[in-house]
N, C-alpha and C positions, 0 to 999 in steps of 0.2 A: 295078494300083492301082484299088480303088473310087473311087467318086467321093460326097460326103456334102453336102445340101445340107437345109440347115434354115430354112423361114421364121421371120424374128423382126423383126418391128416392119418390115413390107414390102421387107427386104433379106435377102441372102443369108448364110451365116454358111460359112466353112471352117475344118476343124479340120487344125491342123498334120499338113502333112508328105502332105493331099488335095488333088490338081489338077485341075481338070476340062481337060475335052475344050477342045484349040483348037490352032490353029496353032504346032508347035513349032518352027519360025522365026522368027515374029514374038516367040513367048515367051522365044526365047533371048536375039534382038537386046534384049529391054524385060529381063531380067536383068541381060545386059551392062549397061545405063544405070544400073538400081537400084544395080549394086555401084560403078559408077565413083559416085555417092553418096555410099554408107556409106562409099567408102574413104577419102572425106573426113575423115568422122566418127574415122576410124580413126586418122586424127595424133592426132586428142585423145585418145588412147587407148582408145578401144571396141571389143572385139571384136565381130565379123560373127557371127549366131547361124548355128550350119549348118542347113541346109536355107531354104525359102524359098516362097512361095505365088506362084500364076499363075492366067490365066483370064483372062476374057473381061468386060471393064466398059461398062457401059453408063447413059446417062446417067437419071437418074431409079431406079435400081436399084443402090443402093449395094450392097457388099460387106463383110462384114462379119467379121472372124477374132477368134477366141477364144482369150487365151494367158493361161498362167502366169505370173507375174512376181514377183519380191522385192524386200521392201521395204528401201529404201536404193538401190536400185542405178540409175541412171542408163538413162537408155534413148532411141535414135531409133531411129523407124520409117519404112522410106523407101519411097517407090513410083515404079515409071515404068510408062508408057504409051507404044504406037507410035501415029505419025499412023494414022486423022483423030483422033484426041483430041490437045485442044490447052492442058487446063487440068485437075491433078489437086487434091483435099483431103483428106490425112490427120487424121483428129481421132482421139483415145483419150480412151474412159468406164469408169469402173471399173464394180464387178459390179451397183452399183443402178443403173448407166446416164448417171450424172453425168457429165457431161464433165469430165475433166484439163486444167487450165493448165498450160501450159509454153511450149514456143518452135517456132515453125514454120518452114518453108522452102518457099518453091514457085517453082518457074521452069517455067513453061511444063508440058508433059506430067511433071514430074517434082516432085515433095513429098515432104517429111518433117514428123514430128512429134518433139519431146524432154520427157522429164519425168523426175522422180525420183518414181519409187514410193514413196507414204506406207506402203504393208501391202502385206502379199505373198497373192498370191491372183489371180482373176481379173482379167481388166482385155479390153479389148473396142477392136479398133481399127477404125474405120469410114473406106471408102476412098471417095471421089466421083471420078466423072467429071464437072467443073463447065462446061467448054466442050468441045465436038467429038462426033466420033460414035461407035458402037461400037469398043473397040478392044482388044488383048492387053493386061495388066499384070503385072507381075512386084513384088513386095513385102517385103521384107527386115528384120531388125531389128536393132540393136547393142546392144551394153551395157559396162559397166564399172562 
C-alpha cells in the first residue's frame, strides 16, 4: 500500500483506504475501541462503512481525511486513540471548509462526531489530538 500525504491548511489529509506506517498493535488495539464505538451507533441503526483510516496523531498536527458523502444520510464519525493520548476532537467541514453542526461524543481518548448531510459531495473530517502525547488512531464512519 502507498502511503499519500498532502499538506492543507498545516494538517495532514488521507485519502480512503491509505495508512501510513506505525505500529500495527497499537493500530489494531485503537480499532478494536473505534468499533466497540460505532457499534454503539449501530443499535440506532447505522451501518459501519468498510474499511477504516489509522496512523499516528500528534498534538498540534491534526489529521485530516477527505470523503464522499450523500445528501440525506445520517452519519458518525468515530475515532480512538492508545495511551499517552488522553483527549480526542472529531469536527466535519464541508468542501469550502465550514464547519458542520451536528452532535458530538468524546470520552477520553475516544470521539465522535454526527450530522445529516445537507448535499452530497465532499465533506472533510478533521481529527485532534487535544490532551496527551504522540499516539496510534484508528477512525471509522457509519451511516444510515
Amino acid at each position: 500500500m502507498k502511503t499519500l500525504w498532502i499538506l492543507l491548511l498545516s494538517a495532514s489529509v488521507l485519502s480512503a483506504t491509505e495508512t501510513p506506517a506505525a505500529d500495527f498493535r497499537d493500530q489494531a488495539t485503537a480499532r478494536s475501541k473505534v468499533l466497540e464505538l460505532a457499534g454503539a451507533f449501530a443499535n440506532d441503526g447505522y451501518k459501519i462503512r468498510d474499511g477504516y483510516w489509522s496512523g499516528v496523531l500528534e498534538s498540534g498536527k491534526p489529521q485530516i481525511l477527505e470523503v464522499n458523502l450523500f445528501a440525506g444520510n445520517s452519519y458518525w464519525v468515530s475515532a480512538a486513540a492508545m495511551p499517552p493520548a488522553r483527549k480526542l476532537a472529531v469536527m466535519i467541514f464541508d468542501e469550502n471548509g465550514r464547519p458542520i453542526e451536528g452532535e458530538t461524543h468524546q470520552d477520553g481518548p475516544v470521539a465522535a462526531a454526527g450530522f445529516v448531510a445537507d448535499a452530497s459531495g465532499k465533506y472533510f473530517v478533521r481529527l485532534d489530538l487535544v490532551e496527551g502525547e504522540k499516539a496510534d488512531f484508528c477512525l471509522v464512519y457509519s451511516y444510515k
